[in-house]
MOPAC internal coordinates of N, CA, C and O (Angstrom, degrees):
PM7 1SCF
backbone

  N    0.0000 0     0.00 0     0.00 0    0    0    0
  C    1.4552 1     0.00 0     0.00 0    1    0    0
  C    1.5278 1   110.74 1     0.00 0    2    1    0
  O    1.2310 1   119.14 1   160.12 1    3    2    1
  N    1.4241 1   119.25 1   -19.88 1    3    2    1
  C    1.8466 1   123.67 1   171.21 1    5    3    2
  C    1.3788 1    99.14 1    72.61 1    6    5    3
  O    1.2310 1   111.89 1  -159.59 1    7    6    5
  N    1.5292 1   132.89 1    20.41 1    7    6    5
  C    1.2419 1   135.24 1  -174.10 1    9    7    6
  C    1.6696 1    98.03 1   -98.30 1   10    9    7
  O    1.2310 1   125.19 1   -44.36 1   11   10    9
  N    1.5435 1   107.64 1   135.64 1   11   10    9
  C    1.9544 1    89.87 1  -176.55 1   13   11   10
  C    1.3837 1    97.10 1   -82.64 1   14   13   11
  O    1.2310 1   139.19 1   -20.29 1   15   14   13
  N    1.5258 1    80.39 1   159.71 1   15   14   13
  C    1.6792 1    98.65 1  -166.08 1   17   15   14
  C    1.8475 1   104.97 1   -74.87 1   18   17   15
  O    1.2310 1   112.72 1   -35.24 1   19   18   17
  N    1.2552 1   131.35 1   144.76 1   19   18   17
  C    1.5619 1   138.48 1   177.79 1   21   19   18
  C    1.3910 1   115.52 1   -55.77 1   22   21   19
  O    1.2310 1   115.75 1   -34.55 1   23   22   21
  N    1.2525 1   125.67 1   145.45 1   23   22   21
  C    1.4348 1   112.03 1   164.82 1   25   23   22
  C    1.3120 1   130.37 1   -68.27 1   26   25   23
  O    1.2310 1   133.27 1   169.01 1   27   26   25
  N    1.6158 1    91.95 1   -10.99 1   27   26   25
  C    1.5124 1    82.47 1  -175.14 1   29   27   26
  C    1.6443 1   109.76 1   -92.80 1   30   29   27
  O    1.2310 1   125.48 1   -28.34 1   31   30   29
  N    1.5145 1   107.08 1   151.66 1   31   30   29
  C    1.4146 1    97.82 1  -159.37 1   33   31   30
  C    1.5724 1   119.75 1   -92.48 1   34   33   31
  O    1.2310 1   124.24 1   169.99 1   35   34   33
  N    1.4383 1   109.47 1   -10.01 1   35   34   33
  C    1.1803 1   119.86 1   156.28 1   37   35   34
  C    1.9979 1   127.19 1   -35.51 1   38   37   35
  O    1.2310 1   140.18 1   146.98 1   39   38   37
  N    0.8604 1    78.46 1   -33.02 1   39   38   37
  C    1.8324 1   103.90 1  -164.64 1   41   39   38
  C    1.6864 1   104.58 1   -91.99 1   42   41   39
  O    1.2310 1   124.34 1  -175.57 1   43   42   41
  N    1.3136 1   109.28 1     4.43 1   43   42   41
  C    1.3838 1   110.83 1   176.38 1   45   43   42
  C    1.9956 1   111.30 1  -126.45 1   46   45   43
  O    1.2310 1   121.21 1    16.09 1   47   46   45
  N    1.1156 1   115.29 1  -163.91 1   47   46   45
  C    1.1452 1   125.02 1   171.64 1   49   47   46
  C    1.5201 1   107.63 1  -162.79 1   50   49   47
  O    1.2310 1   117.86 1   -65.74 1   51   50   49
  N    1.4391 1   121.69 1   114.26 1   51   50   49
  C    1.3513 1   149.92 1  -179.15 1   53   51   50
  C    2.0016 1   101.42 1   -74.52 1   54   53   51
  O    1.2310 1   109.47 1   -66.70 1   55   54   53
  N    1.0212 1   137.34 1   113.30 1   55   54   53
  C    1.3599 1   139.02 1   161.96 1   57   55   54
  C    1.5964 1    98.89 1  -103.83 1   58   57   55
  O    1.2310 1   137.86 1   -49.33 1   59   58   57
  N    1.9891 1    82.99 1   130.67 1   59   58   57
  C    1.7024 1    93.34 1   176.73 1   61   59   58
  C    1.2015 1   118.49 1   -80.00 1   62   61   59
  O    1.2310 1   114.28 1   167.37 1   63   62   61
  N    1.7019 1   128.44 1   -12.63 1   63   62   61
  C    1.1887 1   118.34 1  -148.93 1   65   63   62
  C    1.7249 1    93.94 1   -89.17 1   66   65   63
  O    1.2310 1   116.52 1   152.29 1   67   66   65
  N    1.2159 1   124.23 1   -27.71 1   67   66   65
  C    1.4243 1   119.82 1  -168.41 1   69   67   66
  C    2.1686 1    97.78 1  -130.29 1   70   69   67
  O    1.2310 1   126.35 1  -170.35 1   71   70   69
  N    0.9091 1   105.39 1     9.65 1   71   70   69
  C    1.3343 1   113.64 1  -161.83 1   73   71   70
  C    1.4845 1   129.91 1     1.00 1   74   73   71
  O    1.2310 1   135.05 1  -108.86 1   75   74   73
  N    1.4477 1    88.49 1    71.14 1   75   74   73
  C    1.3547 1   123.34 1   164.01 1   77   75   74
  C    1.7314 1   116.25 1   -94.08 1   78   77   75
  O    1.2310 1   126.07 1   -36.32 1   79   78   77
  N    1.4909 1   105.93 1   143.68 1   79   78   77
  C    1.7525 1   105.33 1  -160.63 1   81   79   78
  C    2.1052 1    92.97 1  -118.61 1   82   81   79
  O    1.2310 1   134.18 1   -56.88 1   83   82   81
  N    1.2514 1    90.19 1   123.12 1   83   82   81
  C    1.7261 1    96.82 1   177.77 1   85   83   82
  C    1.2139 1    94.88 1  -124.39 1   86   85   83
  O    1.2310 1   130.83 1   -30.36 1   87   86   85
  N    2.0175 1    96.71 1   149.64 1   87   86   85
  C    1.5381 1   104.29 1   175.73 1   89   87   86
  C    1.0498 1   112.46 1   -62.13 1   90   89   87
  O    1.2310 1   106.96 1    21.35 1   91   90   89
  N    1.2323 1   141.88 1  -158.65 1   91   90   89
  C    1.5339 1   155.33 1  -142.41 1   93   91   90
  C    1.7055 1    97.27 1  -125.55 1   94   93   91
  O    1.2310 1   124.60 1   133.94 1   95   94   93
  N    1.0443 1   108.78 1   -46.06 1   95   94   93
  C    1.7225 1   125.35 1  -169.82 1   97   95   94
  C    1.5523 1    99.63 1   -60.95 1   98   97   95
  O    1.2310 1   132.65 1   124.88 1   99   98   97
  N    1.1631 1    93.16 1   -55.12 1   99   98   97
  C    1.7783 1   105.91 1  -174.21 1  101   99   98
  C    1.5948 1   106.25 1   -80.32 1  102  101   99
  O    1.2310 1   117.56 1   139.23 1  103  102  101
  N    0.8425 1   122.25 1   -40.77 1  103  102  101
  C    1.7702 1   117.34 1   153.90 1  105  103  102
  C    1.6814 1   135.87 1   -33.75 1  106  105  103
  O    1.2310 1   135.67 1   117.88 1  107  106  105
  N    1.7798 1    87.28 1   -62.12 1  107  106  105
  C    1.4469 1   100.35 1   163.18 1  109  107  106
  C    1.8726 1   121.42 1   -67.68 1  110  109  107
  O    1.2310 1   121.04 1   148.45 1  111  110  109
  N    1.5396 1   115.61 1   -31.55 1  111  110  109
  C    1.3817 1   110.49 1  -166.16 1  113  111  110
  C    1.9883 1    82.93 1   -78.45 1  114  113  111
  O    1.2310 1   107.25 1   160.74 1  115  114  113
  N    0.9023 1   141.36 1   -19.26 1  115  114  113
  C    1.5191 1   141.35 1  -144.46 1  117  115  114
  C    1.9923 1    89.10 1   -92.05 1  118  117  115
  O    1.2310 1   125.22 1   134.80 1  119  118  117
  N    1.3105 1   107.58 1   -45.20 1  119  118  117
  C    1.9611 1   126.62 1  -150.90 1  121  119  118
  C    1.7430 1    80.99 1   -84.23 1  122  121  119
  O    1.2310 1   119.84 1   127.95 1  123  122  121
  N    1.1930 1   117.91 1   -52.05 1  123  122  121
  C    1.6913 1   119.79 1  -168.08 1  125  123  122
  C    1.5514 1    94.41 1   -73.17 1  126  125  123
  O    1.2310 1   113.68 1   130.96 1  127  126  125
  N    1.4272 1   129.56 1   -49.04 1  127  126  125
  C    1.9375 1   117.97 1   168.27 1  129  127  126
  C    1.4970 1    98.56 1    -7.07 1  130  129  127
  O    1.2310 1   134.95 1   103.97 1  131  130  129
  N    1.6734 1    88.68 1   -76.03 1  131  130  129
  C    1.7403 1   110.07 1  -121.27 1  133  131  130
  C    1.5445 1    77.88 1   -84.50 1  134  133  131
  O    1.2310 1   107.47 1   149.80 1  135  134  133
  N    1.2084 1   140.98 1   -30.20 1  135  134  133
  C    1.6436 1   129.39 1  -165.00 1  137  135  134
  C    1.9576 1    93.59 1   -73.26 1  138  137  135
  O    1.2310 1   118.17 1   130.58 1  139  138  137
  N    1.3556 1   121.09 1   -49.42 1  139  138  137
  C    1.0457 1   127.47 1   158.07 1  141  139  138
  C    1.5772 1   123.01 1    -1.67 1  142  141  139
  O    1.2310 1   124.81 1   115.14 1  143  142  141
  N    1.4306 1   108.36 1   -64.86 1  143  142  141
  C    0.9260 1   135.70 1  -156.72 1  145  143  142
  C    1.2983 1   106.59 1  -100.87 1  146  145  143
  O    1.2310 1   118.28 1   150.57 1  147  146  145
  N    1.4059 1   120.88 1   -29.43 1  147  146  145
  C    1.5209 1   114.99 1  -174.86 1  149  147  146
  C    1.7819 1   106.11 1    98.19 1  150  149  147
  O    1.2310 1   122.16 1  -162.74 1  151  150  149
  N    1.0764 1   113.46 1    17.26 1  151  150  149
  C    1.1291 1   112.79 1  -157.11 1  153  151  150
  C    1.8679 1    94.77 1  -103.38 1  154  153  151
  O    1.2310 1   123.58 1   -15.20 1  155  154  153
  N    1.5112 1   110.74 1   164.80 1  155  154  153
  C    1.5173 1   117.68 1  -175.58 1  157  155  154
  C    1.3770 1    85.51 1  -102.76 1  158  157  155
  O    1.2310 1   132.23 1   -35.81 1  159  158  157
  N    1.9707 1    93.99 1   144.19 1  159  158  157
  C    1.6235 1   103.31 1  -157.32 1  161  159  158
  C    1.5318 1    92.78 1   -90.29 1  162  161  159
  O    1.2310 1   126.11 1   -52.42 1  163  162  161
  N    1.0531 1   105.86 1   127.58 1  163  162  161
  C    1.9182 1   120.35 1   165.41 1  165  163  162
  C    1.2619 1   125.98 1  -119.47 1  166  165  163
  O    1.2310 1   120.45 1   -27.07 1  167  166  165
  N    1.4364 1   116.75 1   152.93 1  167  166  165
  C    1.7218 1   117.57 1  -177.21 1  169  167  166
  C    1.1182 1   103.43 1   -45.93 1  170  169  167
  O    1.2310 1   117.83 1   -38.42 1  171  170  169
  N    1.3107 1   121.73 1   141.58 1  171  170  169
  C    1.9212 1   127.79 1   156.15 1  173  171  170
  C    1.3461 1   100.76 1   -54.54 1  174  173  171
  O    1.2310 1   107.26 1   127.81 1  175  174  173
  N    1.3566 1   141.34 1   -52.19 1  175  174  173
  C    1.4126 1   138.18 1   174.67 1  177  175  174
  C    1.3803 1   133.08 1   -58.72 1  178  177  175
  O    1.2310 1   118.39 1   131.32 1  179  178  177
  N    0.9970 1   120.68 1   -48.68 1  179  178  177
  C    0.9482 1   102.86 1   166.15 1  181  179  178
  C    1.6924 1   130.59 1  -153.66 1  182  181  179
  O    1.2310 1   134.68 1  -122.93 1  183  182  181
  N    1.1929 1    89.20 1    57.07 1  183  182  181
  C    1.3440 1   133.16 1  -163.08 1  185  183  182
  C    1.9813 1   128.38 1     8.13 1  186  185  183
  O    1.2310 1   128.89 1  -126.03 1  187  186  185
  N    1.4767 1   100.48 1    53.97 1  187  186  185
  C    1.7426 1   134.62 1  -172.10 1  189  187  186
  C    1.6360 1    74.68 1   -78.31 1  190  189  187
  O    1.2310 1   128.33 1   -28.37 1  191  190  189
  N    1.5505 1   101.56 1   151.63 1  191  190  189
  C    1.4760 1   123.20 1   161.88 1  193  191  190
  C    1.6639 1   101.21 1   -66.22 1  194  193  191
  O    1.2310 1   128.70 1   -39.62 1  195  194  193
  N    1.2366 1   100.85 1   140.38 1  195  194  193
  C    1.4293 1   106.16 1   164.98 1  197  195  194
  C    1.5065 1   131.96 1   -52.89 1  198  197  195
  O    1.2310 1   119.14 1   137.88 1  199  198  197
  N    1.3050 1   119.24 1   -42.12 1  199  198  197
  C    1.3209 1   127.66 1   179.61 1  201  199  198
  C    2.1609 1   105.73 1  -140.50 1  202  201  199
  O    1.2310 1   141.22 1  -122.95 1  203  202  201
  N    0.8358 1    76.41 1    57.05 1  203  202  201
  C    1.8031 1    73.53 1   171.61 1  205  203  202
  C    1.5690 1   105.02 1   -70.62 1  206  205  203
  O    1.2310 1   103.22 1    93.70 1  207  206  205
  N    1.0809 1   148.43 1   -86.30 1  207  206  205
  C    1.4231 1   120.23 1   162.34 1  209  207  206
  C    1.8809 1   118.06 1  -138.71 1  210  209  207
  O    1.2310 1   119.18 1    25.71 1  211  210  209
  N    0.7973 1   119.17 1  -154.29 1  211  210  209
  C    1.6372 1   118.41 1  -176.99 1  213  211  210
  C    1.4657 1   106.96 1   -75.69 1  214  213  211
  O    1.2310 1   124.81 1   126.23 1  215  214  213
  N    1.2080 1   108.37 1   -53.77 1  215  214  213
  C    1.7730 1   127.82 1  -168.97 1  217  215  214
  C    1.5658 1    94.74 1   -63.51 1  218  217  215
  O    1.2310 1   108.34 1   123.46 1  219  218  217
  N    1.5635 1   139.40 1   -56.54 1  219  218  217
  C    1.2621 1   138.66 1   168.76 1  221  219  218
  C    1.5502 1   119.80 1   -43.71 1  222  221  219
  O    1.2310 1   120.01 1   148.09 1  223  222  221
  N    1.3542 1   117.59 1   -31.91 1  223  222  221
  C    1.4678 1   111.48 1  -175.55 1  225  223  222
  C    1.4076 1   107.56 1   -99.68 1  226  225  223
  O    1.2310 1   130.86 1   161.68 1  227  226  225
  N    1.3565 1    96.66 1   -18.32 1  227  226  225
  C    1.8493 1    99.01 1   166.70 1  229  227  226
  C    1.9880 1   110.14 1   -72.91 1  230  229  227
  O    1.2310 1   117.93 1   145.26 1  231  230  229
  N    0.6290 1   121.55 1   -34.74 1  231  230  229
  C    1.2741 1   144.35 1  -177.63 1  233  231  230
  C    1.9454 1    99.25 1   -68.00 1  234  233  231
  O    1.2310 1   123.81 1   126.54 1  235  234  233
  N    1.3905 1   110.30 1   -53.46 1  235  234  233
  C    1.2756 1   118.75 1   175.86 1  237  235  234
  C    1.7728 1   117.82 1   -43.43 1  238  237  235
  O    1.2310 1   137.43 1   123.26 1  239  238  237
  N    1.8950 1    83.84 1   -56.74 1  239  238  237
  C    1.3838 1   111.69 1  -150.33 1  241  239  238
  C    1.6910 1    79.03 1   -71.50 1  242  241  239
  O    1.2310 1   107.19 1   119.40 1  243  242  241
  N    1.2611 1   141.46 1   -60.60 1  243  242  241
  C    0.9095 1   125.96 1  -136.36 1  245  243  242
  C    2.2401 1   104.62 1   -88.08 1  246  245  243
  O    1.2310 1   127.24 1   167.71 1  247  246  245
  N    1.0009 1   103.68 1   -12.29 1  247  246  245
  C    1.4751 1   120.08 1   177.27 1  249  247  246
  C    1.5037 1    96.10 1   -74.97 1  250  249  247
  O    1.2310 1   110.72 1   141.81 1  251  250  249
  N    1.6191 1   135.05 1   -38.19 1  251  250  249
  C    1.5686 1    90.84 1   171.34 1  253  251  250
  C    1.3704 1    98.81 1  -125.80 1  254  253  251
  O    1.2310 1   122.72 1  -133.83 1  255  254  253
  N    0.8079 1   112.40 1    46.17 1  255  254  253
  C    2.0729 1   124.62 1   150.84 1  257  255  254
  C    1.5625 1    88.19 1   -85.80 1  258  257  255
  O    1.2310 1   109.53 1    97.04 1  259  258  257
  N    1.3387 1   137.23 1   -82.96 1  259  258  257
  C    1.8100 1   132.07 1   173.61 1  261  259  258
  C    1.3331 1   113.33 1   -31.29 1  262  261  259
  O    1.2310 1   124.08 1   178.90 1  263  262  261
  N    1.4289 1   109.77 1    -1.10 1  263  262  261
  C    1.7698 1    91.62 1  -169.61 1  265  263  262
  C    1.5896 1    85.51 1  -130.88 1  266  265  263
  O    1.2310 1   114.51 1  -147.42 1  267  266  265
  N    1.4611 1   128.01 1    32.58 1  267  266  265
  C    0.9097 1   156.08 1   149.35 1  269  267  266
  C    1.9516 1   102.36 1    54.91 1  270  269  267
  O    1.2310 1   125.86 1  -147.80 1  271  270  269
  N    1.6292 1   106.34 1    32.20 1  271  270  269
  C    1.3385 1   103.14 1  -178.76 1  273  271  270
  C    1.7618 1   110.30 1   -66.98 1  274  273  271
  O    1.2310 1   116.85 1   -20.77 1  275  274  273
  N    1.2534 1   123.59 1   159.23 1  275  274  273
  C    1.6709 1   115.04 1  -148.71 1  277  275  274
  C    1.5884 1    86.37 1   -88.35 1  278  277  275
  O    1.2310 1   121.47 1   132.68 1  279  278  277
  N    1.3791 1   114.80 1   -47.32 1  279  278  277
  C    1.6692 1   103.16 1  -162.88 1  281  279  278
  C    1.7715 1   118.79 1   -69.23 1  282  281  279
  O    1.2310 1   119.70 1   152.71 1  283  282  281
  N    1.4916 1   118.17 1   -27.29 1  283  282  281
  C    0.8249 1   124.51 1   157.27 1  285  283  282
  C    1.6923 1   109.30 1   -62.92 1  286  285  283
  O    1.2310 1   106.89 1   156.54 1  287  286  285
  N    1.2339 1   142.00 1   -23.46 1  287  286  285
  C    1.6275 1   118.97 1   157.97 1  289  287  286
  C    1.1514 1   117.61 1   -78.29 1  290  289  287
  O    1.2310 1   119.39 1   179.91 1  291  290  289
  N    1.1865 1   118.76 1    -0.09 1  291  290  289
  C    2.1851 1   125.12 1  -174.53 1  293  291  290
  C    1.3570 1    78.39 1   -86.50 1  294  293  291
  O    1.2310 1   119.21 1    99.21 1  295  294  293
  N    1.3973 1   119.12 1   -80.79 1  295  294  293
  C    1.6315 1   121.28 1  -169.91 1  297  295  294
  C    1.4112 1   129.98 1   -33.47 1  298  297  295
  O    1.2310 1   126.68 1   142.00 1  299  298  297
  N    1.7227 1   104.77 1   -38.00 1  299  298  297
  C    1.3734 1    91.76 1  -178.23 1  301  299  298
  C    1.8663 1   104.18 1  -100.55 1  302  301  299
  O    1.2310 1   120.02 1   177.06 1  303  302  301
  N    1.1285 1   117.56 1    -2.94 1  303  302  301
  C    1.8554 1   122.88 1   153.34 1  305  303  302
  C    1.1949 1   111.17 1   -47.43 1  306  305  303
  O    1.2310 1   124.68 1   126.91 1  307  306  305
  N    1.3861 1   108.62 1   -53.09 1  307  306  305
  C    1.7423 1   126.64 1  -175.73 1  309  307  306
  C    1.4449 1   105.77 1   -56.87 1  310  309  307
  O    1.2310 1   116.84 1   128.89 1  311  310  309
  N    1.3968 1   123.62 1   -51.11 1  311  310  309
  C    0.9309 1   137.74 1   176.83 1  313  311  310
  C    2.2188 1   118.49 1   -46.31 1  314  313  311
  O    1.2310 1   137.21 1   100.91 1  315  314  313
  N    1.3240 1    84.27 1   -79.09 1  315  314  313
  C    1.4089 1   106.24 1   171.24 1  317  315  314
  C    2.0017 1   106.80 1   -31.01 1  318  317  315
  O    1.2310 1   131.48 1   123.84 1  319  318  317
  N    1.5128 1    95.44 1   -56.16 1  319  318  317
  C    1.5359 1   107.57 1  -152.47 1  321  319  318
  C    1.9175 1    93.26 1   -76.42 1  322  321  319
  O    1.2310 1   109.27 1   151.71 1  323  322  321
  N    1.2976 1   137.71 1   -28.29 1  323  322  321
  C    1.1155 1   144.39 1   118.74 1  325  323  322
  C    1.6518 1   126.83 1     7.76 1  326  325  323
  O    1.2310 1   137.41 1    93.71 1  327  326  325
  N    0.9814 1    83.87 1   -86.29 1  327  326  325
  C    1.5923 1   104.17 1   159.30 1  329  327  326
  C    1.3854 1   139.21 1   -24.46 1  330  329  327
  O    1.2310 1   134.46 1   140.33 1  331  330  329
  N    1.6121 1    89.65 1   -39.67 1  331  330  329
  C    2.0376 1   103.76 1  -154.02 1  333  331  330
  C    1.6459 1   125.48 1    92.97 1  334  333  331
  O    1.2310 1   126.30 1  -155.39 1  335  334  333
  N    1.2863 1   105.49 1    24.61 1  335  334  333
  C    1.7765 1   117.84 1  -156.58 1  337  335  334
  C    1.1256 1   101.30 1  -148.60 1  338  337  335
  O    1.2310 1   124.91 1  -109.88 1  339  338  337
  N    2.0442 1   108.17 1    70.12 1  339  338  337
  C    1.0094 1   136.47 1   168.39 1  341  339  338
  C    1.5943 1   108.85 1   -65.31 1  342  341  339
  O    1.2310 1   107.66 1   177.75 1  343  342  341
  N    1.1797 1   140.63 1    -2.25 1  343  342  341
  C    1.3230 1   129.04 1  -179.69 1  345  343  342
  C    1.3371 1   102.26 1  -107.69 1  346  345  343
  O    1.2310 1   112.95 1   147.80 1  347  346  345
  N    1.5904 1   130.93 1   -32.20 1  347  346  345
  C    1.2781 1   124.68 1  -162.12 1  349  347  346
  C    1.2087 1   102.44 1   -83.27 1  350  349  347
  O    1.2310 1   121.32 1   171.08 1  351  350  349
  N    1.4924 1   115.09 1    -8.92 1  351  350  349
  C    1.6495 1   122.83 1  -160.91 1  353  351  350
  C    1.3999 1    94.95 1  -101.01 1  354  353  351
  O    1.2310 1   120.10 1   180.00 1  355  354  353

């Protein structure tokens, strides 16, 4: 939509596999496509299954946290601080 995305983070959606952050609008018109269609829901980016399993997106998440991409270290801070793991965060 080329609309900037809100600060507030509610109003977005973070994907681990390429961790890229889409509004909600464009999320939902993307999930209603592919359900549309019958289709298995995948990132708009770069088109990873949405939920292939826990161990895979951990695996994701943590491949570009090492490749030191920035939003994947917000996410997994977020994560940590979540947790109770005020130091790792």
């Amino acid at each position: 939509c080329c609309l900037p995305l809100s600060l507030d983070t509610k109003k977005s959606v973070s994907y681990l596999c390429c961790s890229k952050v889409i509004c909600n609008g464009c999320n939902f018109a993307n999930v209603l496509r592919e359900y549309k269609q019958k289709l298995n829901i995948r990132c708009p980016f770069c088109r990873h299954l949405y939920r292939e399993s826990e161990e895979e997106n951990e695996r994701r998440r943590k491949e570009r946290f090492e490749a030191n991409d920035p939003i994947a270290v917000r996410e997994m801070g977020k994560t940590h601080y979540g947790d109770g793991d005020y130091e790792r965060a």
